[in-house]
Each structure stands twice: as C-alpha cells, then as structure tokens.
Rosetta silent file (secondary structure, phi, psi, omega in degrees, C-alpha in Angstrom):
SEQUENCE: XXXXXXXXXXXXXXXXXXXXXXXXXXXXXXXXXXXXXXXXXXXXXXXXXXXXXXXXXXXXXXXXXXXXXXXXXXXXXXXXXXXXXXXXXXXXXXXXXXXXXXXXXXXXXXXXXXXXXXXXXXXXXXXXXXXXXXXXXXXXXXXXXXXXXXXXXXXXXXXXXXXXXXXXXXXXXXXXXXXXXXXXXXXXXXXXXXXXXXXXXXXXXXXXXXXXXXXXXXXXXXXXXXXXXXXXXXXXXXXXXXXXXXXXXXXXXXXXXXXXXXXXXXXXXXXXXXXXXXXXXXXXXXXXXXXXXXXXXXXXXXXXXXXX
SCORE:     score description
SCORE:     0.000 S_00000001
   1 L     0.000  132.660  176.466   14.565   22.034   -6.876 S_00000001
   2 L  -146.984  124.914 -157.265   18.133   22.701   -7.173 S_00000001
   3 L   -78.293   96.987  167.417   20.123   25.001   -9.578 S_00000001
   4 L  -109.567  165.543  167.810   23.497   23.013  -11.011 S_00000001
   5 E  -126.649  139.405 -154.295   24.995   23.997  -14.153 S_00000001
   6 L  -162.708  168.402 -156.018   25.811   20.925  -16.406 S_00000001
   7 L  -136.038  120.805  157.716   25.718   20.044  -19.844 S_00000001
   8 L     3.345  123.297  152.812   22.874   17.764  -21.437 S_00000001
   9 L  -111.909  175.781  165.365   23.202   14.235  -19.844 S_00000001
  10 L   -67.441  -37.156 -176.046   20.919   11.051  -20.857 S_00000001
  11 L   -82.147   13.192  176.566   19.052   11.357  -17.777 S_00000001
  12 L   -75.432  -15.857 -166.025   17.625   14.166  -18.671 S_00000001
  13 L   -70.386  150.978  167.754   15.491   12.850  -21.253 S_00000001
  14 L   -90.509  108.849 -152.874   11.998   11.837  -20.395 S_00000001
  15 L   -89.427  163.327 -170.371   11.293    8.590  -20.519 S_00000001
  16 L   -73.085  161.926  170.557    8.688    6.343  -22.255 S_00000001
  17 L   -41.556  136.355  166.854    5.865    4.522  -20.742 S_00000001
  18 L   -95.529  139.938 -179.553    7.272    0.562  -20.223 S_00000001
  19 L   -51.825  168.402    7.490    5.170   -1.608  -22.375 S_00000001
  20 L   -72.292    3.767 -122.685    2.333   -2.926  -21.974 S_00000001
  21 H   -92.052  -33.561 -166.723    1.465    0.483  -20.572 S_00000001
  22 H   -74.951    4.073  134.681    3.109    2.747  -23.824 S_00000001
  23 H   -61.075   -4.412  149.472    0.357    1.300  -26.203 S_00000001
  24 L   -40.138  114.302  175.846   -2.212    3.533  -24.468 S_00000001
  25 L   -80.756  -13.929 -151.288   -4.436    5.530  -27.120 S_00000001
  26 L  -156.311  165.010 -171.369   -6.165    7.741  -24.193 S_00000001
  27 L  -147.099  138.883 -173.023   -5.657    8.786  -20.672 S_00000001
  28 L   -89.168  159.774  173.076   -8.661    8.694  -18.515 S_00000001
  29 L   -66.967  158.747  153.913  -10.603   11.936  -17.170 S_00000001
  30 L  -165.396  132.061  174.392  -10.957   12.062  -13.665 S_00000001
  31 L   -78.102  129.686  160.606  -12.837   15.225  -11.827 S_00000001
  32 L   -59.427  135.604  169.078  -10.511   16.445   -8.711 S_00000001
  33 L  -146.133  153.183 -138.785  -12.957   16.311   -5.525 S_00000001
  34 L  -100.216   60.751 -172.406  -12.288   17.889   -2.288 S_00000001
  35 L   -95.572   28.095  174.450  -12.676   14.476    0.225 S_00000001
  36 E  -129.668  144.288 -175.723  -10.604   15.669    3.264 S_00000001
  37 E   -77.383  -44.285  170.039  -12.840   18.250    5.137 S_00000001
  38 E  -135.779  175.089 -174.389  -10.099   20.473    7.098 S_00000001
  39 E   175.000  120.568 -176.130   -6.754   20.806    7.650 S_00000001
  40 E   -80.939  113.358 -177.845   -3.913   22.737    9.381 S_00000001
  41 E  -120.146   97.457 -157.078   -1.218   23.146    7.261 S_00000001
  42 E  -104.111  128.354  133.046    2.476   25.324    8.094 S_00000001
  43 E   -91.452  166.368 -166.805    4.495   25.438    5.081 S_00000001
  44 E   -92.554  118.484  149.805    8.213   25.557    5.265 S_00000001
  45 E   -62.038  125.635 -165.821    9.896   28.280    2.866 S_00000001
  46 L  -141.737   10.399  160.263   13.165   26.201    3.089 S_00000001
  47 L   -94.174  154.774 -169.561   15.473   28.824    0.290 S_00000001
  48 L   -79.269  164.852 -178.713   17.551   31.419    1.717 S_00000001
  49 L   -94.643  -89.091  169.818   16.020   34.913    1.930 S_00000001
  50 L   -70.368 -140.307  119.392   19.071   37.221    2.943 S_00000001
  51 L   -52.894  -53.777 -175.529   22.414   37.926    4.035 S_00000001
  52 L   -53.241  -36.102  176.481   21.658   36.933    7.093 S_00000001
  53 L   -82.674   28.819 -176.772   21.064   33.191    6.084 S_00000001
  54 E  -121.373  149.666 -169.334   24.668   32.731    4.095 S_00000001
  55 L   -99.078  159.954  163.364   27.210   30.663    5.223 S_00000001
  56 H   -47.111  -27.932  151.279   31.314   31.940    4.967 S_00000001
  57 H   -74.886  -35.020  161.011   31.196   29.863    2.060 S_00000001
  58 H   -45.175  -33.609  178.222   28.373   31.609    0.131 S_00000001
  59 H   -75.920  -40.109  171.493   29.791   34.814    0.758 S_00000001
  60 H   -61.082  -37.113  163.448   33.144   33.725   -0.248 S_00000001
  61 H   -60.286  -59.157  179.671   31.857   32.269   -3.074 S_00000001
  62 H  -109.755   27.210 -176.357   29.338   34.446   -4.711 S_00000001
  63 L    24.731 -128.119  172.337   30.754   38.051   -3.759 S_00000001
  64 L   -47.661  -46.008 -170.510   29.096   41.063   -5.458 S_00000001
  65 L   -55.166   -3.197 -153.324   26.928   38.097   -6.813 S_00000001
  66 H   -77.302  -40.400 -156.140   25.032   37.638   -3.432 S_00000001
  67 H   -79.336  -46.548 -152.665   22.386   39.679   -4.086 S_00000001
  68 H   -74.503  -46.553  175.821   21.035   38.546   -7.392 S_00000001
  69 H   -28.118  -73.470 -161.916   21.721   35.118   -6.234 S_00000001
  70 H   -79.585  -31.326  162.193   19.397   35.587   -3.496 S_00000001
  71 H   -45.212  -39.562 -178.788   16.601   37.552   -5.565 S_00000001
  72 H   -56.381  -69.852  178.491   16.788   34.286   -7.378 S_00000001
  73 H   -32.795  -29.860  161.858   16.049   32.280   -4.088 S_00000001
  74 H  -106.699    6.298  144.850   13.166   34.159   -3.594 S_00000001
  75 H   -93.314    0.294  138.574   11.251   34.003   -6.949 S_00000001
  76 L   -60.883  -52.428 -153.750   11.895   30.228   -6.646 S_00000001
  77 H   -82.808   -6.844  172.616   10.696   30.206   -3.313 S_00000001
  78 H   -96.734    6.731  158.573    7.701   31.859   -4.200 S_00000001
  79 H  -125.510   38.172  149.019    6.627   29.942   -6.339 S_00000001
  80 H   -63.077  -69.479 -177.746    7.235   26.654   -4.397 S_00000001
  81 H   -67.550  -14.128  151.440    5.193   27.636   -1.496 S_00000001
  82 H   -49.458  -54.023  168.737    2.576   28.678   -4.491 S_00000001
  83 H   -61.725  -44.453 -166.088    2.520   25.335   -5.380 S_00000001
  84 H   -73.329  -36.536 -175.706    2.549   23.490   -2.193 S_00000001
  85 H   -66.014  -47.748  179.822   -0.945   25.842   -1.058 S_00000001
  86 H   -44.402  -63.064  172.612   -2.451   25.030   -4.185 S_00000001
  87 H   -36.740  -74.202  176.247   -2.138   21.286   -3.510 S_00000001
  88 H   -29.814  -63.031 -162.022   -3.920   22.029    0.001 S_00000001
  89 H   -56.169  -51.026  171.394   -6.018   24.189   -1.419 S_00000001
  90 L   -98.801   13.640  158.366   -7.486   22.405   -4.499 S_00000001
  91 L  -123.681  -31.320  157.769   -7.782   19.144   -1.893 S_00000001
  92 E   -93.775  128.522  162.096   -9.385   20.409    1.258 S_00000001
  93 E   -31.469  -71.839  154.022  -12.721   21.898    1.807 S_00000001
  94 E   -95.076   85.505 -172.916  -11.425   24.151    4.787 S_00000001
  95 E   -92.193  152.381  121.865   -7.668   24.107    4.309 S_00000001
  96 E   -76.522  105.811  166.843   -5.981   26.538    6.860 S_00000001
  97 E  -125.153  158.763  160.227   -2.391   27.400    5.857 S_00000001
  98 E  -139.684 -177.634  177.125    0.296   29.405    7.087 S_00000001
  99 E  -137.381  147.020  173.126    4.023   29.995    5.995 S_00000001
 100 E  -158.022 -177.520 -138.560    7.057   30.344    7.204 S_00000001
 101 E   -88.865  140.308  164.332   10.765   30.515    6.992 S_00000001
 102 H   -56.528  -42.970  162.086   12.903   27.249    7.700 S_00000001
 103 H   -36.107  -41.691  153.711   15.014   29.349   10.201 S_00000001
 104 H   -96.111   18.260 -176.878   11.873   29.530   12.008 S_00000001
 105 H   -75.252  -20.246  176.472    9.731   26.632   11.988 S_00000001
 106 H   -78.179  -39.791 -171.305    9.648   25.275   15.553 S_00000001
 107 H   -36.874  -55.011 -179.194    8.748   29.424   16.778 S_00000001
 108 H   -51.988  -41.430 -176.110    6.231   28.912   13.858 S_00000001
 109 H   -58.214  -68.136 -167.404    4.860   25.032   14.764 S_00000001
 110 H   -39.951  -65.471  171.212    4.764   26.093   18.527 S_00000001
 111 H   -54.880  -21.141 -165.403    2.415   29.403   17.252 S_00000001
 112 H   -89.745  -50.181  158.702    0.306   27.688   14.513 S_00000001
 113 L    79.005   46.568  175.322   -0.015   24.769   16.134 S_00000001
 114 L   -75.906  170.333 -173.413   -0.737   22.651   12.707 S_00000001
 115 L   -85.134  -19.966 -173.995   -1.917   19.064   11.880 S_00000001
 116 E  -172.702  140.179  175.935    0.850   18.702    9.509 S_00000001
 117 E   -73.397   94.458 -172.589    3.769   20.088    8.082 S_00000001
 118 E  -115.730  143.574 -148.012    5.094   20.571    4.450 S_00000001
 119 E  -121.762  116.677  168.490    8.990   21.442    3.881 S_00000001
 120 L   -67.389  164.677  174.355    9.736   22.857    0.198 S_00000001
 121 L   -61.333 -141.566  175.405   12.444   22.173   -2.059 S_00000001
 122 L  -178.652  168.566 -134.818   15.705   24.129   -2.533 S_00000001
 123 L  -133.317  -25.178 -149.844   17.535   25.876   -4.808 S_00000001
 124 L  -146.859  159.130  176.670   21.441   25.870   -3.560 S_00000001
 125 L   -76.697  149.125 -167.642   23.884   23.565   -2.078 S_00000001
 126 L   -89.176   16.905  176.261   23.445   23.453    2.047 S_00000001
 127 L  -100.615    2.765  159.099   26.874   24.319    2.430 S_00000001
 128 L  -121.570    3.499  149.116   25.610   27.989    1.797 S_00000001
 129 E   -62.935  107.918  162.561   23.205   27.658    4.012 S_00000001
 130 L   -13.554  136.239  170.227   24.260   29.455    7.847 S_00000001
 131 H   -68.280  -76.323 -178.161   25.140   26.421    9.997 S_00000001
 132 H   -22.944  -56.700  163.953   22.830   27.495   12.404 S_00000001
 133 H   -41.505  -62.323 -179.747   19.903   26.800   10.462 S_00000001
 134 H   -70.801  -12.642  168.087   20.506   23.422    9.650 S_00000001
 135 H   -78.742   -7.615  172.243   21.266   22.922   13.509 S_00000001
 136 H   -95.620  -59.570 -152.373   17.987   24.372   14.574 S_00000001
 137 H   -60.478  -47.629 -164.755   15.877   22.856   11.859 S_00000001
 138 H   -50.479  -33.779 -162.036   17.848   19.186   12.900 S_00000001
 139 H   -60.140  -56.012 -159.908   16.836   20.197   16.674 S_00000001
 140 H   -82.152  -15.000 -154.908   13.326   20.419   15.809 S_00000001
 141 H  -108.139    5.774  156.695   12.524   17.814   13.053 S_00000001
 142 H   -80.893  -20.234  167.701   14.408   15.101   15.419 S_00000001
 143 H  -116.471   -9.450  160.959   11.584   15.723   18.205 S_00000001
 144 L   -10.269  118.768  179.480    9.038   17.121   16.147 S_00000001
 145 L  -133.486   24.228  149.476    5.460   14.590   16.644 S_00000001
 146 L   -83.582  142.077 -159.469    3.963   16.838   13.970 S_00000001
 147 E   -81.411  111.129 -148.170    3.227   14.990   11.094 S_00000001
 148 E  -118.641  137.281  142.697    6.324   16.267    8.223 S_00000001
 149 E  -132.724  127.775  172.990    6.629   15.735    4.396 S_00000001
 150 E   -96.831  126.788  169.373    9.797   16.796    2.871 S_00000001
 151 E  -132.200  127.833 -173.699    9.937   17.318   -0.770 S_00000001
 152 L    64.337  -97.522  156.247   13.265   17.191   -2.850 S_00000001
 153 H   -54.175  -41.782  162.884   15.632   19.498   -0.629 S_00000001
 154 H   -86.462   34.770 -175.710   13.499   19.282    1.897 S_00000001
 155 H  -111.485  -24.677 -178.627   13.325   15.434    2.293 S_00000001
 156 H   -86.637    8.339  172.376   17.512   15.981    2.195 S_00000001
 157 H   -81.122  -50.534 -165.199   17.142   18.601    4.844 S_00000001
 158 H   -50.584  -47.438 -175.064   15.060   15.964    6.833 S_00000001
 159 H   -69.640  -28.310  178.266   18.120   13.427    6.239 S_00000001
 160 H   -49.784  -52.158 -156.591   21.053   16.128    7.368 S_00000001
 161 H   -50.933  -39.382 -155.392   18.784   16.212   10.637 S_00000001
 162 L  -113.423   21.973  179.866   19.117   12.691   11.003 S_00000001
 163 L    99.355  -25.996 -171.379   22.716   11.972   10.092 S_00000001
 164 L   -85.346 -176.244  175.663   22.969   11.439    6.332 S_00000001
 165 L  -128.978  150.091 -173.366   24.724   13.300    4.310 S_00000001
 166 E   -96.673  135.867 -170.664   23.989   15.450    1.136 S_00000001
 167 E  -148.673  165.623 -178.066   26.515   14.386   -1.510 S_00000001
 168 E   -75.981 -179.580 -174.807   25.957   14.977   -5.673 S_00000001
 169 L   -79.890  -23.800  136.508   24.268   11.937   -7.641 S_00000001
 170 L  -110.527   65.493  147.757   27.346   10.565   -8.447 S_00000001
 171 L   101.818   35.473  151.825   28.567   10.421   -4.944 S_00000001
 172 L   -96.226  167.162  160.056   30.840   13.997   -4.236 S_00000001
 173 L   -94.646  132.580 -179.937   30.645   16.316   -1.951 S_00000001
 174 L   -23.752  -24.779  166.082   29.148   19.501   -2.765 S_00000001
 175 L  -106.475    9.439  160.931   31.552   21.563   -3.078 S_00000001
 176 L  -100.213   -1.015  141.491   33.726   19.438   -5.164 S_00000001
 177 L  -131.818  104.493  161.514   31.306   19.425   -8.112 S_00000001
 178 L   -72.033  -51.340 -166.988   29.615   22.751   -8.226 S_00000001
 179 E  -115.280  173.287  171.009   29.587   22.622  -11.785 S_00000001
 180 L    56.114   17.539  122.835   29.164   19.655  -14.619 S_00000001
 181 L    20.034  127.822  132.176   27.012   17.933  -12.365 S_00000001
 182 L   -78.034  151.430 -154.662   24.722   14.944  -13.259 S_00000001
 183 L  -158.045  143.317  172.810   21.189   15.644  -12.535 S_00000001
 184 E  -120.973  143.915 -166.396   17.529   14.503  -12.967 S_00000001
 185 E  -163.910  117.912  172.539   15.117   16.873  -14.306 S_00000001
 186 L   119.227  168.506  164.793   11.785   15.556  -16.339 S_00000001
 187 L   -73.740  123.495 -121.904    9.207   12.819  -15.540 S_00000001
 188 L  -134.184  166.763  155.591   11.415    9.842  -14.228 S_00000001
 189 L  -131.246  128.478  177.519    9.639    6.350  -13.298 S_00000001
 190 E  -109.551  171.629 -177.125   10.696    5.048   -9.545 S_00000001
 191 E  -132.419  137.320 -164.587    9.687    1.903   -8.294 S_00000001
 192 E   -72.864  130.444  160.442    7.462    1.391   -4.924 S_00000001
 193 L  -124.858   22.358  164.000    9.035   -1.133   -2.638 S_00000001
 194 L  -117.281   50.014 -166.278    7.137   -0.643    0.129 S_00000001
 195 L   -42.234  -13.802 -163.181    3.319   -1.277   -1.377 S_00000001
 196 L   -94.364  -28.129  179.176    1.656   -2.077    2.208 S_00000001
 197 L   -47.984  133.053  169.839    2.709    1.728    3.216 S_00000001
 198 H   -75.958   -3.272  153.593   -0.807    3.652    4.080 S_00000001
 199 H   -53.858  -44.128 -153.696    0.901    6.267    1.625 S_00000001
 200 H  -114.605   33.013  172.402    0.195    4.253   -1.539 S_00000001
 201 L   -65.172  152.477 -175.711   -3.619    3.226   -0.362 S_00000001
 202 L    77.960  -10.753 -168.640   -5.497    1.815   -2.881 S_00000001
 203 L   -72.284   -8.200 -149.381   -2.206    0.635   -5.024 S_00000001
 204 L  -122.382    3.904 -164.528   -2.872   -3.052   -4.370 S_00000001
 205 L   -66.347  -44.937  -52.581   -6.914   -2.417   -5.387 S_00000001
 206 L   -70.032   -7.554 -176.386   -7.182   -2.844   -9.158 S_00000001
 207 L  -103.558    2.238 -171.890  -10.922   -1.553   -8.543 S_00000001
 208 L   -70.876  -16.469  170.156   -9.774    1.295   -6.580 S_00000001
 209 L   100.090  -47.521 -150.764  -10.360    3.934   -9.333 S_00000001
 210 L   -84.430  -24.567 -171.037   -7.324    6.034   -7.929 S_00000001
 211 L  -124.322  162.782  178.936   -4.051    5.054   -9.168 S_00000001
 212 L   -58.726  133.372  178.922   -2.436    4.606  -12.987 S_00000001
 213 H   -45.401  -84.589  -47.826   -2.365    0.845  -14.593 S_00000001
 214 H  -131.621  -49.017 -170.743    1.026    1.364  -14.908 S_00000001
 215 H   -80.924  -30.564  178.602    1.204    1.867  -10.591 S_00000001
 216 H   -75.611  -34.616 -163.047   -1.440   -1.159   -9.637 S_00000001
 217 L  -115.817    9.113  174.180    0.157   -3.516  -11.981 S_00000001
 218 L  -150.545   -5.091 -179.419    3.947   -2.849  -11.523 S_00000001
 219 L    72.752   15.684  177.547    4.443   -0.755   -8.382 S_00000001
 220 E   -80.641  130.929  177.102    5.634    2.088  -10.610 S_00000001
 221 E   -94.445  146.685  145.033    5.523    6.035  -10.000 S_00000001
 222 L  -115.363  109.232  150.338    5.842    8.656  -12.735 S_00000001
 223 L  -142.593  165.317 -155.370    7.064   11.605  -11.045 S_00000001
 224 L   -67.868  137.757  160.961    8.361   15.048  -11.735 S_00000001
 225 L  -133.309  155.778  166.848   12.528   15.239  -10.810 S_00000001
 226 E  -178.553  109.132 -136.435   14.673   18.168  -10.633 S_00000001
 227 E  -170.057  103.159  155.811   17.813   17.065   -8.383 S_00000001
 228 L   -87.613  -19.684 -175.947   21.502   17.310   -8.460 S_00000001
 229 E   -96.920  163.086  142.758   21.891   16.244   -4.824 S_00000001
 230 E  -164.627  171.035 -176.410   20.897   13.383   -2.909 S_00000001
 231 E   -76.174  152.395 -179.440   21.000   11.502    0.380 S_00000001
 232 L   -49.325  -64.526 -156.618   24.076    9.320    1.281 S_00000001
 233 L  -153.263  160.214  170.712   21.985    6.126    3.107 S_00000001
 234 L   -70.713  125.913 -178.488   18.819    5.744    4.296 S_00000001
 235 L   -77.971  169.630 -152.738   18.960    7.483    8.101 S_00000001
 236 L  -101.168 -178.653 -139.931   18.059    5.226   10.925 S_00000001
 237 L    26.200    4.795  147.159   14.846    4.866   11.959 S_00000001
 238 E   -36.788  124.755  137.627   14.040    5.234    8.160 S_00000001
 239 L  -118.543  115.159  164.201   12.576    2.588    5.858 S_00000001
 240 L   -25.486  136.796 -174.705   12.709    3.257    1.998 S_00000001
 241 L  -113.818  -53.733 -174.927    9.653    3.699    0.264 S_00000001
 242 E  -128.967  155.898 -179.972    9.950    3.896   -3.459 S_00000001
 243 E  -126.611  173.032  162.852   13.755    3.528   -5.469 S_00000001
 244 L  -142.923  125.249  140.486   15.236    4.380   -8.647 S_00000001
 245 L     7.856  -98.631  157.392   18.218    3.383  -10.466 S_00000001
 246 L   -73.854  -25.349  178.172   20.124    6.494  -10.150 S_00000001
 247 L  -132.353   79.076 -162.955   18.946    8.004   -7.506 S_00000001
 248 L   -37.026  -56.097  165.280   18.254    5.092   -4.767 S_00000001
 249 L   -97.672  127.250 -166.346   16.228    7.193   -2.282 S_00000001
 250 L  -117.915  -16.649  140.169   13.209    8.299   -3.597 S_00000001
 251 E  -176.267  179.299 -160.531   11.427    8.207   -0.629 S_00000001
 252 E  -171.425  169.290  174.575   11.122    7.201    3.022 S_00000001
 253 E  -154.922  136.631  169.107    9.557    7.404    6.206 S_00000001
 254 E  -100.079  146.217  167.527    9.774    7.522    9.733 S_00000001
 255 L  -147.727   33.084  168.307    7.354    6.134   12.218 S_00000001
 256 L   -88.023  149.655  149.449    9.296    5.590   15.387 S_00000001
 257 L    77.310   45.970  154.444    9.482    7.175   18.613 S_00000001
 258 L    79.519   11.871  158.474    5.396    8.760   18.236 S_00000001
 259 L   -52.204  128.767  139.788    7.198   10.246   14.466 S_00000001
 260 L  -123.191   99.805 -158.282    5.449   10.707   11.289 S_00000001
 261 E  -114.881  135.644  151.954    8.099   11.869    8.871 S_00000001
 262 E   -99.440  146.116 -134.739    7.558   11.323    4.637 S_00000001
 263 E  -151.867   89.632  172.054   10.060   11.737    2.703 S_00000001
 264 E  -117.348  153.196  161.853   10.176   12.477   -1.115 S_00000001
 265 L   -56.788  -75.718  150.510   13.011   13.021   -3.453 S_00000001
 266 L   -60.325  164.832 -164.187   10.518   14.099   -6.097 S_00000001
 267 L  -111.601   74.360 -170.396    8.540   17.255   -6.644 S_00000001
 268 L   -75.366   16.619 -165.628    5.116   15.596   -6.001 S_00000001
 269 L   -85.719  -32.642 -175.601    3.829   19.480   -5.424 S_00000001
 270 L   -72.864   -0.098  173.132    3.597   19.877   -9.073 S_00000001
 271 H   -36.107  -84.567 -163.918    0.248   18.026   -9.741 S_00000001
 272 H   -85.700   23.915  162.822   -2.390   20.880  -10.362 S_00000001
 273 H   -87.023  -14.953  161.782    0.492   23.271  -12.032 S_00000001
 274 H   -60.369  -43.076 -170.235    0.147   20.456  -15.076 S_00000001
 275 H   -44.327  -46.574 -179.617   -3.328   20.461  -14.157 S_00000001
 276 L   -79.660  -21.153  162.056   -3.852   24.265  -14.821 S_00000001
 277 L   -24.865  136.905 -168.197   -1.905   23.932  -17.944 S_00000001
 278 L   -82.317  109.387  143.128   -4.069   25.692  -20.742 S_00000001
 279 L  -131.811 -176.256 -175.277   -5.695   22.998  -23.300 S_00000001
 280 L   -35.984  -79.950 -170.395   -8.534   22.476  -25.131 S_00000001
 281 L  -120.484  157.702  169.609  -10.446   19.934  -23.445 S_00000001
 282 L   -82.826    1.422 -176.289   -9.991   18.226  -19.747 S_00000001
 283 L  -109.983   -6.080  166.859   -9.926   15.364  -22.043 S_00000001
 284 L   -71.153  -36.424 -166.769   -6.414   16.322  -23.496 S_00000001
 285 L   -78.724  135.550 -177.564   -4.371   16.552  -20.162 S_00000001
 286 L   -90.146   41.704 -176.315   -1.899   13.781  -19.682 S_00000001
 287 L     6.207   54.443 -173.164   -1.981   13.592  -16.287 S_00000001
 288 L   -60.088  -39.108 -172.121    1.809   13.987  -15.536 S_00000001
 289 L  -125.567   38.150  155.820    1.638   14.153  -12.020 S_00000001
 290 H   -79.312    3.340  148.396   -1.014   12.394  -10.885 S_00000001
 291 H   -21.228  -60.794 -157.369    0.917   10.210   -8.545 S_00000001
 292 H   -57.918  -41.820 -156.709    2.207   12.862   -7.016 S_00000001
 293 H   -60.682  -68.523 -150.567   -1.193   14.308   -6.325 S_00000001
 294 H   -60.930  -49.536 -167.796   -2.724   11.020   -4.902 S_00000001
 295 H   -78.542  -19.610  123.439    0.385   10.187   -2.466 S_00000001
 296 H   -37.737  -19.515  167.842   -0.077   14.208   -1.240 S_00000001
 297 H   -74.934 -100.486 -107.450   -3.856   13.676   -0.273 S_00000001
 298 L   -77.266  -19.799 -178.491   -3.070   10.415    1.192 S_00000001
 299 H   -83.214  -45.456 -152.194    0.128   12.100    3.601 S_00000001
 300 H   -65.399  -32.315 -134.537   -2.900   14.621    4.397 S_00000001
 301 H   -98.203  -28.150  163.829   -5.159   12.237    5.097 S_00000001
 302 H   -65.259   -3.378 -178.757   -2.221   10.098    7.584 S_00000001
 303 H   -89.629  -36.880  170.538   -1.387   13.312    9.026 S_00000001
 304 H   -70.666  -44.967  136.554   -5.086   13.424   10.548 S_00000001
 305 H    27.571  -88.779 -152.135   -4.571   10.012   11.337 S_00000001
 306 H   -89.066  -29.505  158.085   -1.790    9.971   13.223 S_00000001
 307 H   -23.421  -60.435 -175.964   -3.421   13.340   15.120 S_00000001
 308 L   -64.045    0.000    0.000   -6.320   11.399   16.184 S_00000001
C-alpha cells in the first residue's frame, strides 16, 4: 500500500469479468478449512515507526509534518500486519507468529528462527526511508535461505535488495512525481505466465475444486491493487510469474542459490478482510480475493517444502 495523491485516472476503475466468465448468475460457496498443520511465521512491519527511521529527505520534506505523517505509518502498519496474521491464522491449525520491524529482521530471523517469512506493504516512497535500512534489509534478503513473500512494497523492497529500482508506474523517479501520480487501486485482472510454478497448484486441474473458472481456463488472477510504484526490470535470478498491462511485474520468484523468494505486486493479504465483510448469507460474498488466499496457502505450504 502506498499513499500518492492524484486525481481520478481510468485505472482506477474496477474492472469487469472478461466474457464468457461476466455472464455468471452465482459465485460458488466454499467453507475455508485449516489443511496446513503448523507453521512458523515472522512478519515484517516494513512502514516507518519514528524519527529515527527518516531519511534527510523526509525530514526535509515533511517538517513540522513528521509526526502526523508517521502516526499515519503506524495505523497503516497496524493494520497490515493485522491482516497478514489473520491469513496465517484462519489457514493453520497451529500457526506460530511473531512480528517485527524491517530495521530488524535478520536480529529477528536469527531469534525466531521461522519456517517462513512475510514482508508487508508500504505506505511512503523509499527515498524517506534511512539508507541504512534498505542496506541492512538488502544484506539479509540477498543471503537469507528462509523462505520470503513480499507483498506490494515489500516485493519492491525485495527488488531494491537485488538491484532494481523503484520508479512511479509511468517510469519516474520518486521524487520527481510525488504528486499527480498514476496508480492502481481496486480489483485489477493480471495474467499468470508461469502456470507450471508450484505457487498456482491445481491451476492446470479443471477438477481441482480450488481455483476460479476464470483462472483454470485463462490463466487469469483477480487481485486487490493499491500501487503508485513499481519495479524497474525483473532482478536477476528472478523469473516473472504473473503480468499486467500497466504494471508488468506482478510477481516473481527466486529459486537460486538454496533461495525461496515470492514476490507479489498485489495485496494478496486481503482475502479474509472481504471474507469478514458483514452480509446476509455466506452465499452472498463475492469472493474478491480468493486468488489471493489460495496462492498464500500454497507459498505456506512451499515454504515447508523447501524446509524439509
């Protein structure tokens, strides 16, 4: 998640189902069930807290404003890391989580000692982030052989680490469009182009039960965006997982050098906050993010995996 200020664009709009798919009368139930038994889990707070974590331009920038500015950062970040526990939480029997600050995640890995890692969004451009930070976080998530998924800011933290560069969607550098932006925000459709990935088990199934007509029969995601930034190029030892139109990487992964890093774009965290939406019936909810949901299990279930 990342706060630009901008004016209405077209992508903001949410877009329709592509036929055949947008002639749908009904959306099927499905009960949530618990199938991964345990799990270690550290999330990554990855928005600034304090003073201490601003860069010479943030301070220069948002003066007197630094404080609210940062109050903001932390009623964001709480309820990021709200979400991402939930996910765990409502998918594992015995989840174990713990949380902790990006400024401190290897001190944190090294104490926790988890099966797998999850890195939150962000709220501000990383050119207000303290340099130091992103040179310790690159330190650790370049030798890291804990199993990572980065979502939104953090899949473009994972790409700083690794060379790319964070630039606006269409192609500045952050601080040369602060404002007036272009941006994606609503449920977007990307397209998978890696289908063989053990992320997206079951997409090639049609009997598999698990994924949306829409994803079995066209390689398509509906997920959740909210994104002014993105990465430059795919970083090297990368391969691209799913694209879009506007915003090419959408996700990615490494699995070189005894690595397991995923990589989203999207805010695939938001599954059971639709879920918990208040309606009627369980037979009303439009599953907006079950995608998201399915390709979160399935990094859980490669993070024990790649453990073993």
């Amino acid at each position: 998640m990342q706060e630009v200020n901008q004016t209405i664009t077209p992508i903001d709009q949410e877009e329709p189902l592509p036929f055949p798919f947008n002639q749908r009368t009904f959306c099927r139930y499905e009960p949530i069930e618990k199938r991964i038994e345990e799990i270690r889990v550290l999330i990554v707070d990855d928005l600034l807290r304090d003073e201490r974590d601003l860069s010479e331009t943030a301070v220069k920038e948002w003066g007197r404003r630094a404080g609210s500015h940062l109050q903001r950062e932390r009623q964001i970040a709480g309820l990021a890391v709200g979400n991402i526990r939930n996910n765990v939480s409502r998918l594992v029997l015995r989840p174990e989580t713990s949380v902790a600050h990006v400024s401190e995640v290897a001190a944190a890995a090294e104490e926790f000692q988890p099966q797998a890692i999850v890195l939150s969004g962000t709220l501000r451009d990383f050119d207000y982030y303290h340099p130091d930070i992103i040179e310790k976080f690159g330190r650790f998530i370049r030798t890291t052989r804990i199993p990572v998924l980065g979502i939104c800011g953090g899949h473009q933290l994972v790409g700083l680490g690794f060379g790319a560069r964070v630039v606006t969607l269409d192609n500045m550098e952050q601080h040369e469009r602060r404002e007036g932006r272009p941006f994606e925000y609503q449920y977007r459709f990307i397209r998978i182009t890696e289908p063989t990935d053990p992320i997206f088990e079951g997409v090639s199934n049609r009997d598999s039960g698990i994924w949306q007509d829409y994803t079995i029969e066209a390689c398509i995601l509906r997920v959740w965006q909210n994104h002014g930034l993105q990465l430059n190029h795919v970083p090297e030892g990368f391969k691209l997982l799913a694209t879009a139109y506007f915003c090419r990487n959408q996700m990615m992964v490494k699995r070189t050098d005894g690595q397991l890093i995923y990589t989203v774009q999207f805010h695939l965290e938001k599954s059971f906050e639709d879920w918990d939406k208040t309606r009627a019936t369980r037979w009303e909810h439009p599953n907006e993010s079950r995608d998201g949901r399915i390709i979160f299990e399935n990094f859980l279930r490669e993070s024990l995996r790649h453990a073993a």
